[in-house]
C-alpha positions as YAML, in Angstrom:
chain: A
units: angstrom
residues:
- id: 1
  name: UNK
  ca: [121.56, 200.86, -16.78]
- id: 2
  name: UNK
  ca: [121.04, 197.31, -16.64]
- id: 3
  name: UNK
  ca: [120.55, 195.22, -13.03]
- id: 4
  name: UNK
  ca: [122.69, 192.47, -13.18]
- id: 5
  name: UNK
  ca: [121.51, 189.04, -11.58]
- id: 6
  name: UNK
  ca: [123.89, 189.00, -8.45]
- id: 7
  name: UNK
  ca: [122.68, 192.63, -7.73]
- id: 8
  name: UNK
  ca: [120.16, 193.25, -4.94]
- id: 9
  name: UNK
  ca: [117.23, 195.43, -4.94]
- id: 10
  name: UNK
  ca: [114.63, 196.89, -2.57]
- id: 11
  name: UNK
  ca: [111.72, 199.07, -2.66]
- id: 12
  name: UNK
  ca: [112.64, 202.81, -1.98]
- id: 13
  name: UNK
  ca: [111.29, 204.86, 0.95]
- id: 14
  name: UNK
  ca: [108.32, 207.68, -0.30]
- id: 15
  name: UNK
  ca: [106.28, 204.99, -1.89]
- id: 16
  name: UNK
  ca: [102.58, 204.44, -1.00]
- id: 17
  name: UNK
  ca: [100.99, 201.04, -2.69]
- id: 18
  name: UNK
  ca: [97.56, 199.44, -2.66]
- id: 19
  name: UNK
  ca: [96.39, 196.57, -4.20]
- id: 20
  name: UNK
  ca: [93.20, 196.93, -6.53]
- id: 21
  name: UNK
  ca: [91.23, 194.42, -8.49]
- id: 22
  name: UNK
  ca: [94.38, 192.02, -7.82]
- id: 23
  name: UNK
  ca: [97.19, 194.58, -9.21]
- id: 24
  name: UNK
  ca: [99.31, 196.82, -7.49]
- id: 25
  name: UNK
  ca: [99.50, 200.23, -7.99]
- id: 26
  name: UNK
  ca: [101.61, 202.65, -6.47]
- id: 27
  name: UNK
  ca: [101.80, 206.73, -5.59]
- id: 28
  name: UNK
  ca: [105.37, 207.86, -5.53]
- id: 29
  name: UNK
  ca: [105.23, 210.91, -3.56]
- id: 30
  name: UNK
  ca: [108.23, 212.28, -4.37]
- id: 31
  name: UNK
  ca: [107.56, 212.69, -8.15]
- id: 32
  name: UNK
  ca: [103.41, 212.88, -7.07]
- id: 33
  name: UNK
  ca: [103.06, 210.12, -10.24]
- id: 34
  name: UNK
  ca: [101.07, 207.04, -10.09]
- id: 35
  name: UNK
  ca: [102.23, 203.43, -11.30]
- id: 36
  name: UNK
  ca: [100.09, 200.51, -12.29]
- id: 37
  name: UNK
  ca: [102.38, 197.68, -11.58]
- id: 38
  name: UNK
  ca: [99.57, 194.85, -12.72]
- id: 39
  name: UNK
  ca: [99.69, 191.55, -11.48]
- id: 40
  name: UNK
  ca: [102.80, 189.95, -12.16]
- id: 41
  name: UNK
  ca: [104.93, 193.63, -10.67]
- id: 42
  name: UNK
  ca: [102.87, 193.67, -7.93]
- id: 43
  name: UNK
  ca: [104.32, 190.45, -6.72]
- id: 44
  name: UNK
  ca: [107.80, 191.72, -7.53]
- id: 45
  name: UNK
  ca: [107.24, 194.66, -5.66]
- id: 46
  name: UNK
  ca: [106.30, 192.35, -2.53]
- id: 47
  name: UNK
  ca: [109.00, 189.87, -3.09]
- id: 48
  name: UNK
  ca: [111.72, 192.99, -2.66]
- id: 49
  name: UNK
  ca: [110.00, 194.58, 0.44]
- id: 50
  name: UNK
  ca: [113.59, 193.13, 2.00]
- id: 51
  name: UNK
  ca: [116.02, 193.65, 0.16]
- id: 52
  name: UNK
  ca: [116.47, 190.48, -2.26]
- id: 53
  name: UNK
  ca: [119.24, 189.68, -5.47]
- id: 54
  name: UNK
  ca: [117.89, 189.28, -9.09]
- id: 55
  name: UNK
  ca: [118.65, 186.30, -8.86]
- id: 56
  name: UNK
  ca: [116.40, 184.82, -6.03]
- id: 57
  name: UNK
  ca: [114.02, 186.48, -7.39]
- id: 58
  name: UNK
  ca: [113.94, 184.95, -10.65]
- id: 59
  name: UNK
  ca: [113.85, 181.35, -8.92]
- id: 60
  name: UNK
  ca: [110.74, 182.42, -6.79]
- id: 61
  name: UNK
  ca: [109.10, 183.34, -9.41]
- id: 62
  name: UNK
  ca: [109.61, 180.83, -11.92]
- id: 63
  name: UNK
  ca: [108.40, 178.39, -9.19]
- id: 64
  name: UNK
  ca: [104.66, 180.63, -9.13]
- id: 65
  name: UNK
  ca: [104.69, 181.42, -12.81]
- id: 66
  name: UNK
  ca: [104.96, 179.41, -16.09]
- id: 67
  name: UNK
  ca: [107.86, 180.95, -17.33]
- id: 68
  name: UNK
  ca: [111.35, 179.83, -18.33]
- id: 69
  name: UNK
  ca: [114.07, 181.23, -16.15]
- id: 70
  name: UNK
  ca: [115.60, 183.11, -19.47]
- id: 71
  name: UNK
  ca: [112.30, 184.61, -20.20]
- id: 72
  name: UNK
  ca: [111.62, 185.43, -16.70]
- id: 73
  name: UNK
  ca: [114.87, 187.06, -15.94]
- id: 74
  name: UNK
  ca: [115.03, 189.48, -18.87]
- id: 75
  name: UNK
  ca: [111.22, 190.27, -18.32]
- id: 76
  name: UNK
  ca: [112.06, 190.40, -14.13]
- id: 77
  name: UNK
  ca: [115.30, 192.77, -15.34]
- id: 78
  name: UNK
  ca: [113.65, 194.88, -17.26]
- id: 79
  name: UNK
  ca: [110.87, 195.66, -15.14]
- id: 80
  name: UNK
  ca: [113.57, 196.35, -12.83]
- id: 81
  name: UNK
  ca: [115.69, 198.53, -15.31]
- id: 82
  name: UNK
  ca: [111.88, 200.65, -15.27]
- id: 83
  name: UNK
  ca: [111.75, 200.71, -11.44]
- id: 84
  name: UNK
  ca: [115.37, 201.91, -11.08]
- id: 85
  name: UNK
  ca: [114.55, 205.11, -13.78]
- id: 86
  name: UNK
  ca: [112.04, 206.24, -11.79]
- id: 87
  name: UNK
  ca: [113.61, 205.82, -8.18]
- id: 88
  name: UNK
  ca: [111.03, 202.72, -6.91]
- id: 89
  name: UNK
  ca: [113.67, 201.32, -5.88]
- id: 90
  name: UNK
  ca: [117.39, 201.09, -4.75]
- id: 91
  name: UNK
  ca: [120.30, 198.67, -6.45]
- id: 92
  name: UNK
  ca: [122.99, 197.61, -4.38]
- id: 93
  name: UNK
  ca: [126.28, 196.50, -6.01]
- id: 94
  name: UNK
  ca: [127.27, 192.84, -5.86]
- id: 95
  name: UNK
  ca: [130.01, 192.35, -2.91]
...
């Protein structure tokens, strides 16, 4: 499955995260596995605390982060793509 840019996303319910050393990591306590989100996913994961599209997203954080928005949106989807697999968070169609 791939997110498209006009899709919206928001963290899923069952998630507990913490910041450490300046990276997010994150018990999912469904599954009872741990995630190391880093830097760069931990301000992802705070960005879609409401629920936000791809594609603001993207323009947020290519105004925080030397990135092209190409580069940033493939990265942004495919961290995304990762979250999605293991039910972080929800996608909600386009409408």
């Amino acid at each position: 499955m791939t997110i498209a840019k006009n899709e919206t996303v928001v963290q899923a319910q069952g998630n507990l995260a913490s910041s450490m050393n300046g990276e997010t990591v994150m018990f999912r306590i469904e599954s009872g596995k741990y995630f190391n989100l880093g830097q760069i996913g931990g301000r992802i994961w705070s960005l879609i605390e409401s629920p936000t599209t791809v594609e603001a997203l993207v323009k947020e954080l290519t105004s925080e982060f030397d990135v092209t928005a190409e580069q940033c949106e493939e990265q942004v989807v495919q961290f995304l793509d990762q979250l999605a697999k293991e039910q972080l968070i929800v996608v909600q169609a386009a409408s």
